[in-house]
C-alpha positions as CSV (number, residue, x, y, z in Angstrom):
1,X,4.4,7.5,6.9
2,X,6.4,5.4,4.8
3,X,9.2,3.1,6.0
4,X,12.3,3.7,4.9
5,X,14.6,1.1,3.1
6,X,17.2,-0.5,5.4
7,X,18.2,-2.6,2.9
8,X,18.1,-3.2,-1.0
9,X,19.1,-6.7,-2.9
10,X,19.0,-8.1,-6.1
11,X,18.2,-11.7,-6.7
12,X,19.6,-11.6,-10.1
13,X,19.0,-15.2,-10.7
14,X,15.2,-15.4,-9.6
15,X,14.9,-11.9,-10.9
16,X,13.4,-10.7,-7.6
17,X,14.7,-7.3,-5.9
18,X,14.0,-7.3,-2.2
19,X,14.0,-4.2,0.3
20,X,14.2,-4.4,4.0
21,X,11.8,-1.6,5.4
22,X,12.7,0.3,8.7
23,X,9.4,-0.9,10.1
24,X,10.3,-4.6,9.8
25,X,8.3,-5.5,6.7
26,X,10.0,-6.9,3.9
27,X,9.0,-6.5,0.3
28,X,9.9,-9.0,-2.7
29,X,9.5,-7.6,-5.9
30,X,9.8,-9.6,-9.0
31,X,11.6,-7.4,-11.9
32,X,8.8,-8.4,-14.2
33,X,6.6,-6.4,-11.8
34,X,8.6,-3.5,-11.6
35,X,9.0,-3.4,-15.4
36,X,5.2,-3.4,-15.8
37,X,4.5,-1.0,-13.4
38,X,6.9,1.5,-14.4
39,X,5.3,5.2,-14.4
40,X,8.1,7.0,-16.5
41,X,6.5,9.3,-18.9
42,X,6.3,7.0,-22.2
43,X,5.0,4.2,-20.4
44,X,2.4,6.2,-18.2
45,X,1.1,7.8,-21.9
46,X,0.9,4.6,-23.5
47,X,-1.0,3.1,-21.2
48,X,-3.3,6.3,-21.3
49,X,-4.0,6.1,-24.9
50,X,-7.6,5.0,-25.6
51,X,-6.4,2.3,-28.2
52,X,-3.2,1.1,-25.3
53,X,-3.0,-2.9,-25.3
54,X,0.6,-2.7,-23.4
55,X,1.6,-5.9,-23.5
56,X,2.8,-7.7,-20.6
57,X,6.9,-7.5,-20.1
58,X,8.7,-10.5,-20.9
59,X,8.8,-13.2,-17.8
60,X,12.6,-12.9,-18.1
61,X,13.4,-9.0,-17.5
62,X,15.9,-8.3,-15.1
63,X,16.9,-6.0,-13.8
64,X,20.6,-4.5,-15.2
65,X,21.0,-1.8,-13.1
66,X,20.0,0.2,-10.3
67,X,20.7,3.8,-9.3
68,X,19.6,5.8,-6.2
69,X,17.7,8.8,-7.0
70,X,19.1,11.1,-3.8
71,X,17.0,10.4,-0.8
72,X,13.7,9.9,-2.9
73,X,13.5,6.5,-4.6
74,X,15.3,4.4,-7.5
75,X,16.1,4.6,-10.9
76,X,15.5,0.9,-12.3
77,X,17.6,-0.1,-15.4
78,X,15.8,-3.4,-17.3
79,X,18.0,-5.7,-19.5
80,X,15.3,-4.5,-22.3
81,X,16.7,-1.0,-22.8
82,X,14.2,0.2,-20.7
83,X,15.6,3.0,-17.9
84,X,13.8,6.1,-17.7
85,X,11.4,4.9,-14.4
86,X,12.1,6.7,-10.8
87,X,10.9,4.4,-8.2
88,X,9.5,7.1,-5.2
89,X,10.6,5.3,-1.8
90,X,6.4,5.1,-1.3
91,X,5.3,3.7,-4.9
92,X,8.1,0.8,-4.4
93,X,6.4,0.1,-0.6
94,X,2.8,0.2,-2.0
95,X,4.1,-2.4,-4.4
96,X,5.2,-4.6,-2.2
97,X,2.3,-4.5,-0.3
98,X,0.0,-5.4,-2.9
99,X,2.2,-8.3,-4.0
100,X,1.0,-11.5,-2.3
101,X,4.3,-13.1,-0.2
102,X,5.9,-16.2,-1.4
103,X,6.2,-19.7,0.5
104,X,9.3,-19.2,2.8
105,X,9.5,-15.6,2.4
């Protein structure tokens, strides 16, 4: 079962949005990240064409805003116009746990 989020911040600055878990764990997410991994319905069919070469987002997204979606997950806003990706509470979890931790995190 997936944790839920006791906590969400954005590290506007280092472009980094954390989320304290119910379990303990805590996940840091760089924006760049999120932007790349976003499953919206444009992104998920260009990366499904058989010609796709998506090209890495810019190192300096951010984040601009971010929206609850009821009980289920996010709705991530990037500063590059980019704002149709829902966030489920477990595909935001499973991100974190694949990113490797930073020092002093």
């Amino acid at each position: 079962m997936t944790p839920w989020p006791d906590a969400i911040t954005d590290h506007a600055a280092s472009g980094v949005l954390e989320i304290r878990w119910s379990g303990g764990e805590v996940s840091r997410l760089p924006h760049r990240l999120l932007r790349a991994n976003c499953r919206c319905a444009g992104c998920e069919q260009q990366r499904r064409r058989p010609d796709a070469t998506v090209p890495p987002p810019d190192p300096a997204v951010r984040l601009h805003a971010i929206h609850p979606v009821g009980d289920r997950g996010l709705n991530l806003v990037f500063d590059d116009g980019h704002g149709r990706g829902i966030f489920p509470w477990p595909y935001l979890h499973e991100l974190g746990a694949r990113e490797v931790p930073q020092p002093g995190s």
